[in-house]
DRENPA-379745 format. One record per atom (N, C-alpha, C, O): residue number from 1; residue in one letter; chain; atom name; x, y, z. Coordinates in steps of 0.05 Angstrom, whole numbers. Example, Ala and Ser with C-alpha at 12.3 -4.5 7.8 and 13.67 -1.06 7.14 Angstrom:
% DRENPA-379745
SITE   seq   type   mol   atom        X        Y        Z
SITE     1      a     A      N      264     -114      156
SITE     1      a     A     CA      246      -90      156
SITE     1      a     A      C      264      -66      156
SITE     1      a     A      O      285      -66      169
SITE     2      s     A      N      257      -45      142
SITE     2      s     A     CA      273      -21      143
SITE     2      s     A      C      258        1      157
SITE     2      s     A      O      268       23      161
//
This chain:
% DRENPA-379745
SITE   seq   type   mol   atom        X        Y        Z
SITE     1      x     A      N      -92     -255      -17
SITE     1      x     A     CA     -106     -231      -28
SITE     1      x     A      C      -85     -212      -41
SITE     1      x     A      O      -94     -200      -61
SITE     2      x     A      N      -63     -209      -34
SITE     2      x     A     CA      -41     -192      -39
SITE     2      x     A      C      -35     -207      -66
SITE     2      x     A      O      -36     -189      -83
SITE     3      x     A      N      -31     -228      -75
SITE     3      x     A     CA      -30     -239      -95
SITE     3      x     A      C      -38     -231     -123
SITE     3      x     A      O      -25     -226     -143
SITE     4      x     A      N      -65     -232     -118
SITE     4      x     A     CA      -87     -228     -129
SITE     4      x     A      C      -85     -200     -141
SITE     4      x     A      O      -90     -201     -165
SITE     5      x     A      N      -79     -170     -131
SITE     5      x     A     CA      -76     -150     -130
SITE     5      x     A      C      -53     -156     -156
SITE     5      x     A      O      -61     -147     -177
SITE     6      x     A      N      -27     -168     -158
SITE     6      x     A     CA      -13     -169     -175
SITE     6      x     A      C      -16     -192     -203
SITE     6      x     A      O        3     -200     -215
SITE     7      x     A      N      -41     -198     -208
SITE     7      x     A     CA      -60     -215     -226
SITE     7      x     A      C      -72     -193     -239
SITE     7      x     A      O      -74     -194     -264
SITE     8      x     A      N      -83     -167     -225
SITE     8      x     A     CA      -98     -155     -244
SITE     8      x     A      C      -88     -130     -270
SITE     8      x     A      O      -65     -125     -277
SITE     9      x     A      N     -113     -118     -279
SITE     9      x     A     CA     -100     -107     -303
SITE     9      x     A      C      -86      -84     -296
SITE     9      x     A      O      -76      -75     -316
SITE    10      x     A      N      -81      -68     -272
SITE    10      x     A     CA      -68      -59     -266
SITE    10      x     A      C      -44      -63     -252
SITE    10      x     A      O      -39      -48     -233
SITE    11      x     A      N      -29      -78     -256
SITE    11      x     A     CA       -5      -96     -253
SITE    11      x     A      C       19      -81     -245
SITE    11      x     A      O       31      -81     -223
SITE    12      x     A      N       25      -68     -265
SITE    12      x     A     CA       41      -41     -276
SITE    12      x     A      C       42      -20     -246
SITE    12      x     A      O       62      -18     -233
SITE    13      x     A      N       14       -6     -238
SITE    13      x     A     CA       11        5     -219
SITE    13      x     A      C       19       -5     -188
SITE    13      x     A      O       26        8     -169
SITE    14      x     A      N       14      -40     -192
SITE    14      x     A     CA       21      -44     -160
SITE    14      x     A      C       45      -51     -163
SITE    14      x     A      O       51      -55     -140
SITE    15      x     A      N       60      -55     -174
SITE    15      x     A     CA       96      -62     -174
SITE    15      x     A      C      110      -31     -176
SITE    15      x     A      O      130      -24     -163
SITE    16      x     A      N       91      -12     -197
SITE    16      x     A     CA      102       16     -189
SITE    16      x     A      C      101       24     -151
SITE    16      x     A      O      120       35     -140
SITE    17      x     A      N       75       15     -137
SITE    17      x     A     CA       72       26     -119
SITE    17      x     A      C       88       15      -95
SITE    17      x     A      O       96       27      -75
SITE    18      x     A      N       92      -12     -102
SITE    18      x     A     CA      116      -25      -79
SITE    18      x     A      C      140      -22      -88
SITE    18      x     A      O      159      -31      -74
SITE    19      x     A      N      145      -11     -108
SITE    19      x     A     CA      185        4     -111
SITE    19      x     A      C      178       23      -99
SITE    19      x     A      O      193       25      -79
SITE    20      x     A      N      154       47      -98
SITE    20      x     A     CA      158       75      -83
SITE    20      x     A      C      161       67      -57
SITE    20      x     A      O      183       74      -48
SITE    21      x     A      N      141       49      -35
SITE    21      x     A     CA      141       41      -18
SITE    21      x     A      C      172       36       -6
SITE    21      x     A      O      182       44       15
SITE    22      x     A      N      180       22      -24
SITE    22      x     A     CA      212        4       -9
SITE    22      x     A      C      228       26      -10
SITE    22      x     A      O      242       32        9
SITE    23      x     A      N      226       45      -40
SITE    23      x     A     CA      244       73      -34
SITE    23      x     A      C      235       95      -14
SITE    23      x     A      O      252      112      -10
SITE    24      x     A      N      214       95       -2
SITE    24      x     A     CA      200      119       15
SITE    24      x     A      C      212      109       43
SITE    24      x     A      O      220      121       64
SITE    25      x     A      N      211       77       34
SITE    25      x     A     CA      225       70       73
SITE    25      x     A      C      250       63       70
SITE    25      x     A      O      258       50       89
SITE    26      x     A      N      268       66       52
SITE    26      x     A     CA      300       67       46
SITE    26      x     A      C      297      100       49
SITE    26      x     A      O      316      104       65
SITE    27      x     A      N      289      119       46
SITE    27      x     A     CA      294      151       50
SITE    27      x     A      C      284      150       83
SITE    27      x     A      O      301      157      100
SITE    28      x     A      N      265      143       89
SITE    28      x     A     CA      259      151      117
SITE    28      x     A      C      276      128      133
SITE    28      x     A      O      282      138      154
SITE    29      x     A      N      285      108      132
SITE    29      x     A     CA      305       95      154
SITE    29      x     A      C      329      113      146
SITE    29      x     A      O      345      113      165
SITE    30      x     A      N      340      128      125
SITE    30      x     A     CA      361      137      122
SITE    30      x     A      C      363      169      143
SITE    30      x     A      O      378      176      161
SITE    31      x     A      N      342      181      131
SITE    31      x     A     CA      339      205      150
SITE    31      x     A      C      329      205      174
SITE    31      x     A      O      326      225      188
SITE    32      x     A      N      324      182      181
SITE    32      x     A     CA      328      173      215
SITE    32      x     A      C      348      160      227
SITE    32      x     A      O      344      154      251
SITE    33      x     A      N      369      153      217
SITE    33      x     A     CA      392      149      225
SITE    33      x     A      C      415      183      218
SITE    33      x     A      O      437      189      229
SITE    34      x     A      N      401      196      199
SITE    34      x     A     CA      420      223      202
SITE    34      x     A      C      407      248      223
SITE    34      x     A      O      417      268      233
SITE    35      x     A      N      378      234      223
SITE    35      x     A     CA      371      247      245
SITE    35      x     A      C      385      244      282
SITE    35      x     A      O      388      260      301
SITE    36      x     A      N      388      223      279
SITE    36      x     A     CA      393      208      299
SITE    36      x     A      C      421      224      309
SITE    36      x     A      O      421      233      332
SITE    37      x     A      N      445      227      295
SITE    37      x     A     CA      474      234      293
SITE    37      x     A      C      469      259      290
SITE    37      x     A      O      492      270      291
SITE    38      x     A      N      446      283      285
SITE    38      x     A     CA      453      307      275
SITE    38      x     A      C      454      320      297
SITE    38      x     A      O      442      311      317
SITE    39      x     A      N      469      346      299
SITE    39      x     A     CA      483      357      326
SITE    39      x     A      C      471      395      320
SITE    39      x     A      O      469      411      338
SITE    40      x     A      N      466      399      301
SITE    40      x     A     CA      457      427      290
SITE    40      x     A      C      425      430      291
SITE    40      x     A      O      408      413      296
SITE    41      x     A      N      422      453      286
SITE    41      x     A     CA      389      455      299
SITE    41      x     A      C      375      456      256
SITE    41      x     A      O      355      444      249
SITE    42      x     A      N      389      470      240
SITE    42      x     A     CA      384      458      220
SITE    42      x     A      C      380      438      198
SITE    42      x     A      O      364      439      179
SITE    43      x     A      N      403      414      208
SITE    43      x     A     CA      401      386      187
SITE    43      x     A      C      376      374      217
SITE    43      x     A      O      358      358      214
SITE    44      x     A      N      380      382      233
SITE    44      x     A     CA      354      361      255
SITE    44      x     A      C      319      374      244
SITE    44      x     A      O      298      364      251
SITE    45      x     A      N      322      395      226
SITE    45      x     A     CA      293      405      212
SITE    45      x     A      C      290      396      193
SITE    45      x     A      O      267      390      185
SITE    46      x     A      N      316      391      176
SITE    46      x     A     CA      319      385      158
SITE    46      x     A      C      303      351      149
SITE    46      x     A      O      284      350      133
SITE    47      x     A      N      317      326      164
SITE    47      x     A     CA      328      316      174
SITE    47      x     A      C      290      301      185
SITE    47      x     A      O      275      286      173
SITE    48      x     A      N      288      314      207
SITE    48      x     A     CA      263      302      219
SITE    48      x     A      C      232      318      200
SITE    48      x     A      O      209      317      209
SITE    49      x     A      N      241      331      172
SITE    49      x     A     CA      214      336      162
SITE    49      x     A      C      219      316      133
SITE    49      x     A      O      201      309      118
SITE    50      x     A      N      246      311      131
SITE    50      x     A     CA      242      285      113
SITE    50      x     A      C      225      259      119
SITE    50      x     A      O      209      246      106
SITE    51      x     A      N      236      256      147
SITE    51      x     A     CA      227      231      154
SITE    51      x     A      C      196      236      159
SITE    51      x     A      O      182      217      152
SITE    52      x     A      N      184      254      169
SITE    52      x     A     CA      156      259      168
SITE    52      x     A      C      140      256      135
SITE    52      x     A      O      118      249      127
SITE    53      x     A      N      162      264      125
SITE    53      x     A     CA      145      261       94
SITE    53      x     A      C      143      239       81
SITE    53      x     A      O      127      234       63
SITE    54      x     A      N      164      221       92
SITE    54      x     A     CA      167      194       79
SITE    54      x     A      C      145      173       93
SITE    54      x     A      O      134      152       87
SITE    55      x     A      N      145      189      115
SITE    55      x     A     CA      120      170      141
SITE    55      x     A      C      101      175      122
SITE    55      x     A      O       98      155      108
SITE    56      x     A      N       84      198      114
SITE    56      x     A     CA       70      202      110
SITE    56      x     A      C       62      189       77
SITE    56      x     A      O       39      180       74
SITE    57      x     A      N       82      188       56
SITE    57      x     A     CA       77      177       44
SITE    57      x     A      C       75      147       44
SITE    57      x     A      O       55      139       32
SITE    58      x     A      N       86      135       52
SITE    58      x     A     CA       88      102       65
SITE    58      x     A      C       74       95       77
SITE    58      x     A      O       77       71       79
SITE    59      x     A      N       52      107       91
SITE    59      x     A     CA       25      108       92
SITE    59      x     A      C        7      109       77
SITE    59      x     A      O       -6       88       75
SITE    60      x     A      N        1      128       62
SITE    60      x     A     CA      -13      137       40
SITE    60      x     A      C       -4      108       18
SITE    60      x     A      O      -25       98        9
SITE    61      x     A      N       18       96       10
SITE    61      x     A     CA       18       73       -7
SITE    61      x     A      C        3       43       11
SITE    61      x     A      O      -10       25        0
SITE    62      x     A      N        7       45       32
SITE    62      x     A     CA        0       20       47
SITE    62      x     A      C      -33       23       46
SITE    62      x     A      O      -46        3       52
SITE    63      x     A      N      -45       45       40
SITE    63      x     A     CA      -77       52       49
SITE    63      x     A      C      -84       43       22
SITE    63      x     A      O      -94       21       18
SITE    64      x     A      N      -76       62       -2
SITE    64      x     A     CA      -74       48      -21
SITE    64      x     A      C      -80       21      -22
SITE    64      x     A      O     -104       17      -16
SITE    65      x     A      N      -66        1      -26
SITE    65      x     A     CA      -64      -26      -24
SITE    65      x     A      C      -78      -39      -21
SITE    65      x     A      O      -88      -56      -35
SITE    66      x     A      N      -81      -29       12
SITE    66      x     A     CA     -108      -47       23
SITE    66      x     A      C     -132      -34       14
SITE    66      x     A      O     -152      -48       14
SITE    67      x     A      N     -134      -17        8
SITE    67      x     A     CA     -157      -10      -12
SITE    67      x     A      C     -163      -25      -35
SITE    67      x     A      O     -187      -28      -39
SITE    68      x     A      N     -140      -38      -55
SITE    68      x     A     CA     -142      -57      -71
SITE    68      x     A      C     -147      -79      -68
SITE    68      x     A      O     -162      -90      -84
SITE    69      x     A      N     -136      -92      -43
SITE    69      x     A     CA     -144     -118      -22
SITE    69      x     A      C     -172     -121      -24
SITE    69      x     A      O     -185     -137      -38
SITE    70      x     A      N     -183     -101       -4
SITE    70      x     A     CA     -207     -102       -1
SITE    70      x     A      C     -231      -96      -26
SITE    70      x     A      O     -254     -103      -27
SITE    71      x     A      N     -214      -80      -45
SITE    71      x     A     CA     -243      -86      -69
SITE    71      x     A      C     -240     -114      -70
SITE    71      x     A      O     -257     -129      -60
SITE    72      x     A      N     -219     -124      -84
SITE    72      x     A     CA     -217     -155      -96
SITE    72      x     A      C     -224     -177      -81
SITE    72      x     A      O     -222     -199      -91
SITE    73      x     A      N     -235     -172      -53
SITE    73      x     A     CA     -240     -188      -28
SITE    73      x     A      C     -277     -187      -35
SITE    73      x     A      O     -294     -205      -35
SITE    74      x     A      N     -278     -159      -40
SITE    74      x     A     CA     -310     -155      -45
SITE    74      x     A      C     -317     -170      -68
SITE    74      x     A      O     -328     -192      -66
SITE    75      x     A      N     -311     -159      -90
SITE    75      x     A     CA     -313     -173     -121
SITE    75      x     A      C     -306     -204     -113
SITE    75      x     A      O     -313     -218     -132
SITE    76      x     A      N     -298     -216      -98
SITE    76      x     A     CA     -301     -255      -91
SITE    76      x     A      C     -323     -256      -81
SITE    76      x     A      O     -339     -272      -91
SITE    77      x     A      N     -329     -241      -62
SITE    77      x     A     CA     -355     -251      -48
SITE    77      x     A      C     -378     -244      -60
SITE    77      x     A      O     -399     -256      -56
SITE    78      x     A      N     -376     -222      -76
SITE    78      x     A     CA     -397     -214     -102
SITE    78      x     A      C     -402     -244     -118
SITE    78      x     A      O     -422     -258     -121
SITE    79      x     A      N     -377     -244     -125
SITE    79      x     A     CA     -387     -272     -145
SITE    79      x     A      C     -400     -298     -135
SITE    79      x     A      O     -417     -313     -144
SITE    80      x     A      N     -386     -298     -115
SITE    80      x     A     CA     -391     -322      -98
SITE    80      x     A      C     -420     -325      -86
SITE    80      x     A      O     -430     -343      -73
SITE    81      x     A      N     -430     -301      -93
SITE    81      x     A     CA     -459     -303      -81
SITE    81      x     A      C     -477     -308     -101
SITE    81      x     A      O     -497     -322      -97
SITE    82      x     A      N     -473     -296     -124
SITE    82      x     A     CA     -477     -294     -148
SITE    82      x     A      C     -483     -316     -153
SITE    82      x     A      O     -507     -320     -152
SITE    83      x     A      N     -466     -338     -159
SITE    83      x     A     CA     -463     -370     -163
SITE    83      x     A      C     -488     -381     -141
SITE    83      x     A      O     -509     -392     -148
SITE    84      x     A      N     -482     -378     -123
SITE    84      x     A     CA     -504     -384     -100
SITE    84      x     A      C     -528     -384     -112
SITE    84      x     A      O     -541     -405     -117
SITE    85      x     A      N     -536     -361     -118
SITE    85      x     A     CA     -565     -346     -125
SITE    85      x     A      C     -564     -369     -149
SITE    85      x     A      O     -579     -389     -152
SITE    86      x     A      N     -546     -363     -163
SITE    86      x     A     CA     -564     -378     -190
SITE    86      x     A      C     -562     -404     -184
SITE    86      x     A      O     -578     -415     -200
SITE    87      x     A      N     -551     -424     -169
SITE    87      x     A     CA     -558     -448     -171
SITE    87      x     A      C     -585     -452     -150
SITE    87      x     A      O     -594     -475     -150
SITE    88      x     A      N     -599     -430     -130
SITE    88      x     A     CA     -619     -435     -119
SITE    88      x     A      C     -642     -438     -152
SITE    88      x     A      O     -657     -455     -163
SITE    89      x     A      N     -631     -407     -156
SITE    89      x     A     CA     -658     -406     -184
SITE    89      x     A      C     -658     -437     -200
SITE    89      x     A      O     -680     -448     -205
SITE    90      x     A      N     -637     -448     -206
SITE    90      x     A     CA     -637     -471     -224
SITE    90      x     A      C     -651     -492     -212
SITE    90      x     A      O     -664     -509     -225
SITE    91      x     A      N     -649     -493     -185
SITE    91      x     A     CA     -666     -513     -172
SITE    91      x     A      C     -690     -517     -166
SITE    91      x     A      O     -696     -539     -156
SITE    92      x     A      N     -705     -502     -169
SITE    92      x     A     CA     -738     -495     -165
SITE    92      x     A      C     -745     -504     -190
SITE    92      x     A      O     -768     -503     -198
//
């Protein structure tokens, strides 16, 4: 199904959205390992509201996605029923 998602005419959009993805979780494993080492009460705000933001967006791309998944899962079984129907009608 993931496949499929990079077949359609928005192509462009899902290769944009898995570079943000891989960069959102290259920023948040980074600011969780400086979170991890920080000793000051400012780079640890700093520091742990990056990583909250990158959670949050890395989420928001993954919901995404499967949002695309799942139309293109619907639109198969749309068709697929579709075909059904009309070869009942052809048979009568």
């Amino acid at each position: 199904m993931m496949v499929q998602t990079f077949r359609s005419k928005l192509r462009w959009m899902v290769v944009f959205l898995w570079v943000e993805a891989i960069a959102v979780c290259v920023v948040g494993i980074w600011s969780g390992l400086r979170l991890y080492h920080a000793q000051e009460l400012k780079p640890l705000i700093v520091y742990s509201t990056v990583l909250t933001i990158s959670a949050i967006f890395f989420v928001l791309v993954k919901v995404v996605g499967w949002q695309w998944m799942n139309k293109y899962a619907v639109m198969r079984e749309t068709k697929r029923l579709e075909l059904q129907i009309a070869g009942l009608t052809r048979s009568r």
